[in-house]
N, C-alpha and C positions, 0 to 999 in steps of 0.2 A: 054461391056466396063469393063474395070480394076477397083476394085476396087481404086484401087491408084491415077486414074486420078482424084477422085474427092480430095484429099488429097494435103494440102500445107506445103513443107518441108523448114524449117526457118535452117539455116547456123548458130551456133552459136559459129563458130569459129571468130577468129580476122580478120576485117576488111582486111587486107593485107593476111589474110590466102586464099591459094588457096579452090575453091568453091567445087571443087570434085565434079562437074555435078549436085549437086542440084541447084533448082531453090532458087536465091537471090528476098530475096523483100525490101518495101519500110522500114518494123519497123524492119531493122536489127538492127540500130544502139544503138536503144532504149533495144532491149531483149539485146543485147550483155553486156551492161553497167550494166542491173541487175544480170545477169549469172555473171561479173566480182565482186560483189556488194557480193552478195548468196556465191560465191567461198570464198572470203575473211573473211565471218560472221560465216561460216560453224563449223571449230576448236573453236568457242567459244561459239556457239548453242549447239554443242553439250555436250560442259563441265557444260553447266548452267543444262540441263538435266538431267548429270548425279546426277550433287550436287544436284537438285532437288529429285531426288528417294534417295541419299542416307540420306538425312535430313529431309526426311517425319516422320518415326518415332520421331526426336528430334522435329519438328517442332508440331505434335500432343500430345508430352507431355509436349511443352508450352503453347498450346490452353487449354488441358484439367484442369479443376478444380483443384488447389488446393487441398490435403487432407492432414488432419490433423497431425500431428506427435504425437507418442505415445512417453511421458513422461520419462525420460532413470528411471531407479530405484535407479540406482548411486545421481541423484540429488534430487531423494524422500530421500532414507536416510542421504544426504548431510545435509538436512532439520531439519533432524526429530534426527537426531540420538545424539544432543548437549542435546535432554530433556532425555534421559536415562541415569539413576546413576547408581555405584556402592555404595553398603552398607556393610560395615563390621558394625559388631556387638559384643561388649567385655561383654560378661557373665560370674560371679561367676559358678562353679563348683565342686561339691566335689568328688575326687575320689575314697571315701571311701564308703559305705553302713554302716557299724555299727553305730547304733548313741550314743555310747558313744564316736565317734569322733568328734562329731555336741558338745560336753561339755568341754567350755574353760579353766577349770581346770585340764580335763584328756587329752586335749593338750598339754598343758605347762608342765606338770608335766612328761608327756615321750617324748617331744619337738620334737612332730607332726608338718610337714610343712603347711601351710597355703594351705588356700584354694585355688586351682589351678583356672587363667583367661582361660573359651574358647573363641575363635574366630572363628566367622562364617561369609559365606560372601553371600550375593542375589544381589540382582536389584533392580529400583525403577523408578519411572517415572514421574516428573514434570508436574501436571495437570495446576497450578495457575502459573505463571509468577512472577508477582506485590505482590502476599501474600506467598510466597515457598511450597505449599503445595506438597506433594510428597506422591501416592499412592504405595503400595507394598503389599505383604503377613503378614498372622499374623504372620505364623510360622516363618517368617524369622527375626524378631524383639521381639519373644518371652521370657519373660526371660531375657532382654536385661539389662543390666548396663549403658551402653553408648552404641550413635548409631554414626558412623561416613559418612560421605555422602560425596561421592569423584565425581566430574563433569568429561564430557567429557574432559574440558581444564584444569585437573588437579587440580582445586581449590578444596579443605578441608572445609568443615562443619561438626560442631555438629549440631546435629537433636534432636530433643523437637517430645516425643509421642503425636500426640494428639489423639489417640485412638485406637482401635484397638478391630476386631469382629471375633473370632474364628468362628463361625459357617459359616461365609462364606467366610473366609481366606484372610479378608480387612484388613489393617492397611492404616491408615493417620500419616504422620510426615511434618512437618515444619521446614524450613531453614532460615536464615534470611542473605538474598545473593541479592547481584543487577545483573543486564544483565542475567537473565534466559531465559531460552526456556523453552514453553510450548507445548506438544503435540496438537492437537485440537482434539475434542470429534468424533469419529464417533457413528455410529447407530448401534449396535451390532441385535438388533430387525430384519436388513436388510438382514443382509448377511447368504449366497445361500452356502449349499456343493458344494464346486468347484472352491468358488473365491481364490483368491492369496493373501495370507498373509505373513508376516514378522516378524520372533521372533526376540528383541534386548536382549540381557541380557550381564550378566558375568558368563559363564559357569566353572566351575570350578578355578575361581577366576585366569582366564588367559585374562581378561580385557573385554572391551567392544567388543562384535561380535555378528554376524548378519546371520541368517539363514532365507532362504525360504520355501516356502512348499504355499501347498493348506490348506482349511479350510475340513478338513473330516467327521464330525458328529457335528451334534447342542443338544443340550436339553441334554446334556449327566447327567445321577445320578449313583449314586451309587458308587463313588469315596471317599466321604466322608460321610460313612451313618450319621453322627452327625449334618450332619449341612445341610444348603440351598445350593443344587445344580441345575446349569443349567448349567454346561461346553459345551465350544465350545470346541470340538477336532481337533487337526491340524498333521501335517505329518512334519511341520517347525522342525528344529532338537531341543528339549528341553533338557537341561542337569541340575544338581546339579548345583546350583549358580546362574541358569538363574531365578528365582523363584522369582517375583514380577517385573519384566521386561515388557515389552509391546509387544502387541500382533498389529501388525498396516494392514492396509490395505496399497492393490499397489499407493492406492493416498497419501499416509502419515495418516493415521485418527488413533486413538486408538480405537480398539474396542476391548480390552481384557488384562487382568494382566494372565500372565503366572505365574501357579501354581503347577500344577502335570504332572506326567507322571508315567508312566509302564514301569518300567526297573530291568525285570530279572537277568540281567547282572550288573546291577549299571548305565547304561547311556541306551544315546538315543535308542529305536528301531522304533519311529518311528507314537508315539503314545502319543503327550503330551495334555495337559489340559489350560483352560484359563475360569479367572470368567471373563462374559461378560460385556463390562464396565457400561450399563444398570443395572444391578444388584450393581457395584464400585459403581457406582455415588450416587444411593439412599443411601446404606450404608456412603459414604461421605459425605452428607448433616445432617446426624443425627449425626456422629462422631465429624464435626464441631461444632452443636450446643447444643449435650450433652454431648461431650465424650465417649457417647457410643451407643448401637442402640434397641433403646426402642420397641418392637416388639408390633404389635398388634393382634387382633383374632374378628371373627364375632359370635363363638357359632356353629361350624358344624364340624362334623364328616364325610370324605370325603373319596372317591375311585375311582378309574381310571373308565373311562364309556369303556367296553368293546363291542365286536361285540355284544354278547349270553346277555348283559344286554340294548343294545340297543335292539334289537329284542324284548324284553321282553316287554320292554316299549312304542313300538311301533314307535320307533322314525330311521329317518336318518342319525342320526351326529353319527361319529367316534370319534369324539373328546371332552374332556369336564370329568366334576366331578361330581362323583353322589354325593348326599348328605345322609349321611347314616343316621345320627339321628342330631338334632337339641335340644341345651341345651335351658332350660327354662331361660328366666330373662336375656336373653344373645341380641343383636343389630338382630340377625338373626331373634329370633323367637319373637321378638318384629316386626321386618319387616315382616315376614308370611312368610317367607321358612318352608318346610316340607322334610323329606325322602322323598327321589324315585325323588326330583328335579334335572335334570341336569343343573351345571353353566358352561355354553359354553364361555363365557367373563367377561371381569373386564376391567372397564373403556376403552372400546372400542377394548381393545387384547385379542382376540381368546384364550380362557385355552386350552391347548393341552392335560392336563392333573390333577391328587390330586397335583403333585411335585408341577407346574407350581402354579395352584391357591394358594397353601401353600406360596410360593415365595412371588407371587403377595399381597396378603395378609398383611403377616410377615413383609414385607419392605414397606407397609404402614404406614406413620405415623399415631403415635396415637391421637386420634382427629378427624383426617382428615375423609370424606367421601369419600369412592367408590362406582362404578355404576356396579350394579351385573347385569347379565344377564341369564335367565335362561328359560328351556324348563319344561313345565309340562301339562300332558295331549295332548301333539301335538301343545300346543301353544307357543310363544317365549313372554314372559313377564322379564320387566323390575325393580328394584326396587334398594332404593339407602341407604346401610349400614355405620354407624358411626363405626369406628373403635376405638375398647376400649383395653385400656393395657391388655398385654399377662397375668398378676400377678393380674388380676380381675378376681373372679370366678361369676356363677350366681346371690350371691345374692349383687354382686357392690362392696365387699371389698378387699381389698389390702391384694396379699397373701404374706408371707415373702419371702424373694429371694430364698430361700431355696427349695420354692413349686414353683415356678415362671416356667409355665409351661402346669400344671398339671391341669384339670379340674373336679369338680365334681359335683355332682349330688344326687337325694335324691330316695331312692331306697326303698321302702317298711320296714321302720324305720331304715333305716340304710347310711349311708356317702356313694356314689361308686363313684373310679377314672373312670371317663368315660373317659379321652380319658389323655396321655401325649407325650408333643411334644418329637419329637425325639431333640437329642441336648439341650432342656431344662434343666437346674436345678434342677429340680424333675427328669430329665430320668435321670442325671449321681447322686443323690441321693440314684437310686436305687427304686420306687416308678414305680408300674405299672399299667395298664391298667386293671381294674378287680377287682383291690385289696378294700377290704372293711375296712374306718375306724370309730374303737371303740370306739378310747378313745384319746386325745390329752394330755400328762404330766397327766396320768393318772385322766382325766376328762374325762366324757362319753360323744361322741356327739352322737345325733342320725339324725341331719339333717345336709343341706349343712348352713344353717344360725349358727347352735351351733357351727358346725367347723368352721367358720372364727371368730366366737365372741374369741373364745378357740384361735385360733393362735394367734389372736390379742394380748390377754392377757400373752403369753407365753414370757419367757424373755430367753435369750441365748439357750441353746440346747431343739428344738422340740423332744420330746420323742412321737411319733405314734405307736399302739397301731394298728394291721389291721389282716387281716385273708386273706389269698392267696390259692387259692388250697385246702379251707378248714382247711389248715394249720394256726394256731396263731401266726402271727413272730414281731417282735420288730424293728423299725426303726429309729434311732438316728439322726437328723439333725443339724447342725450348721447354 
C-alpha cells in the first residue's frame, strides 16, 4: 500500500476554485475562512515582530533599574564658587634702605617723596554666612594697611583683621555684608591620594578662576620649616594670587586654603600646597576668641619612630613618636610618660609621626585635655594630659614672649635649653637647643626656678648671659 493512501489532502483554494483532483471534504469551508483570515493578519504579524526585536534593547533599558546620575561639576561650582573672594591689600613701603630716609627732618630738608603704597592681591573664602568671617593666608594680609574684599557679584568691602597666625599661614578677617555664601566644611582627615579636587582663587589678579587636578600627597612638611605643617599637595594648577583661596572637593566641601607651590619658573608646574582646613578651623577657633593662637605643650622631647627603632623596641607599629626625654614639673611627667615610649594616638587619631603629634598638640587648646595613647614594653596603655601654655617652663612660670617657646631644665648646677620649638620666639631670638644659661641682666642663675624668678624681675631688654659650644656669647632680647 502507498503511503499516500493513508493521507487526507484538504483543497484550500476558493470554493469556486477548480479541485485539481484532490480529494474535497466536509471542513473545507471552515479551513478556507481561516487560510482567508491568517492571509489578511500576515503583513501585520509580521511588522509587530519585527518592532518587537527592534525595541528589545529600548524595552530593557525601561525595565532596568534606574542609576543614579553623577552630579555635573558646572553646578558644584555654580554652588560654591559666590563664597570665594578676592583680596587686594594696600601696604606702606619704603623704597629706600638707608635709614636716614626713615628721619622726617632729612626728608624734608632734601624733599624726599613719601613713602610709596604697595598693592597685593590673594584669595579668601567665606566660612561664616550670618557673622562675615573669611579665612585666607597670613602672608597675604601681612603688613597690610587696608584690606579690601571684592565678592563674586562684584560688591566692595573693608575687612577688619581679626587675627592672624604665621606659623601656620591662617589669617581670619571679617565683613559686615548681607546675602553671603558660605562654603560648607569638609573632612580634610578623609581624603585619599587620588580623589578630585578643585582650586578656586585669583591667579595673578586676572579674577576669579577655577582649576582641577587630583589631590597628590598628604602629610606634606618641610615647605615651611618655621611653622606647623601638614600640607595636602595637589596637581590642581596653583599660581601667585591664588593664595588663601579654597581648596574644594568634587561635592562642593572645603577641605583646604591654598597656600604654596614650587615654581622655578614663577608659576604653576604642577605641584601646589593647601593648609587642610582641620588644621584652619582649630587655628580659627582660637583667633576668634583671642586674636591669636595660644599654643600648648605636654613636657616631651619627640622623634619620628623608625623601622631600625621599632626593631629595637620590640614593637610592630610603623608609625608614631618616640619620646626622647621628658621634662620634670611638666603635665607629661606628672602623667608618667618616660623615654623609649611610643605615642601611636591623640584623642583617637593615629600619629603618623613627631610633625603630626607637634601639630596635634600645638593646636590644642590651652587648658584643654587630650587622650594620649601609647606603646611601652609591648603593651598599649592609655593616659590623659592637661595642656599647659607653650610660655610655661617646668617650674609653672610665665616665660616672657620673648622665651615663649623655649624650654629648660636643671642640669648639674647650671640652666640647660632642653629642647626650642621650631618657629617660636626663642627660635627666631636666636636661642638654641644646648645652650647653657649663666646669668640673666647679669644675675647668676643656676637653676630652672632662679631663671624664671630672674626673668620675672627683668624689665624691657633680656640681657642672657649662656655658653654654646663652650663658647661665652651674649644674647639681647626685647
Amino acid at each position: 500500500m502507498s503511503v499516500y493512501s493513508q493521507m487526507t489532502f484538504v483543497d484550500l483554494r476558493p470554493p469556486h476554485a477548480e479541485s485539481g483532483g484532490l480529494l474535497r471534504t466536509s471542513v473545507e469551508p471552515e479551513v478556507a475562512r481561516w487560510a482567508r483570515g491568517l492571509r489578511r493578519w500576515t503583513p501585520l504579524l509580521g511588522l509587530l515582530a519585527a518592532l518587537l526585536l527592534v525595541d528589545q534593547p529600548v524595552l530593557a533599558a525601561q525595565l532596568a533599574p534606574a542609576q543614579p546620575q553623577q552630579q555635573s561639576l558646572a553646578d558644584v561650582l555654580e554652588r560654591v564658587t559666590p563664597a570665594v573672594v578676592n583680596i587686594a591689600v594696600r601696604s606702606r613701603a619704603s623704597p629706600e634702605t638707608n635709614p636716614l630716609y626713615n628721619d622726617p627732618f632729612f626728608r624734608r630738608y632734601f624733599n624726599l617723596p613719601e613713602q610709596r603704597q604697595r598693592l597685593s592681591a590673594g584669595s579668601g573664602v567665606i566660612i561664616d554666612a550670618d557673622k562675615g568671617y573669611i579665612l585666607t593666608n597670613h602672608h597675604v594680609i601681612a603688613n597690610a594697611g587696608e584690606i579690601a574684599v571684592t565678592l563674586k557679584d562684584r560688591r566692595r568691602f573693608t575687612a577688619k583683621l581679626v587675627g592672624s597666625d604665621e606659623a601656620t599661614e591662617v589669617a581670619l578677617l571679617k565683613i559686615d555684608a548681607n546675602n553671603l555664601t558660605a562654603l560648607p566644611l569638609g573632612d580634610s582627615d578623609r581624603l585619599r591620594v587620588g580623589d578630585s579636587v578643585v582650586a578656586i582663587g585669583n591667579p595673578f589678579g586676572l579674577g576669579q578662576t577655577v582649576t582641577s587636578g587630583i589631590v597628590s600627597a598628604l602629610g606634606r612638611s618641610g615647605i615651611n620649616v618655621e611653622g606647623y605643617e601638614d600640607f595636602i599637595q595637589t596637581d590642581a594648577s596653583i599660581n601667585p594670587g591664588n593664595s588663601g583661596g579654597a581648596l574644594v572637593t568634587a561635592d562642593g566641601r572645603l577641605v583646604g586654603i591654598n597656600t604654596a607651590i614650587i615654581a622655578p619658573a614663577g608659576g604653576n608646574v604642577g605641584i601646589g600646597f593647601a593648609v587642610p582646613i582641620s588644621m584652619a578651623s582649630a587655628v580659627t577657633k582660637q583667633l576668634i576668641e583671642h586674636g591669636e593662637v595660644r599654643r600648648g605643650r605636654v613636657g616631651v622631647a619627640i622623634q619620628d619612630l623608625t623601622s631600625d627603632i621599632a626593631e629595637v623596641l620590640g614593637i610592630s607599629e610603623t608609625r608614631g613618636a618616640v619620646v626622647g626625654s621628658v621634662e620634670r614639673g611638666t603635665p607629661a611627667a606628672r602623667a608618667g610618660l618616660q623615654a623609649g615610649d611610643v605615642i601611636v594616638a591623640v584623642d583617637k587619631h593615629p600619629i603618623s609621626g613627631s610633625a603630626d603629634l607637634r601639630n596635634r598638640v600645638g593646636l590644642a587648646p590651652v587648658g584643654s585635655e587630650i587622650e594620649v595613647e601609647y606603646l611601652r614594653d609591648g603593651s598599649r596603655k592609655t593616659i590623659t594630659l592637661r595642656v599647659e601654655p607653650e610660655g610655661v617652663n617646668n617650674t609653672g612660670a610665665a616665660l616672657p614672649r620673648a622665651l615663649e617657646g623655649a624650654h629648660f631644665q636643671d642640669a648639674g648646677g647650671n640652666v640647660v635649653v632642653a629642647s626650642v620649638d621650631e618657629g617660636s620666639a626663642a627660635a627666631r631670638a636666636g636661642l638654641e637647643t644646648g645652650d647653657v644659661i649663666v646669668a640673666v641682666n647679669r644675675r647668676q642663675v643656676a637653676t630652672a626656678a632662679e631663671l624664671a624668678s630672674a626673668l620675672q624681675e627683668a624689665k624691657g631688654t633680656i640681657a642672657l648671659d649662656l655658653y654654646r659650644g663652650g663658647t661665652r656669647m651674649f644674647l639681647a632680647l626685647r
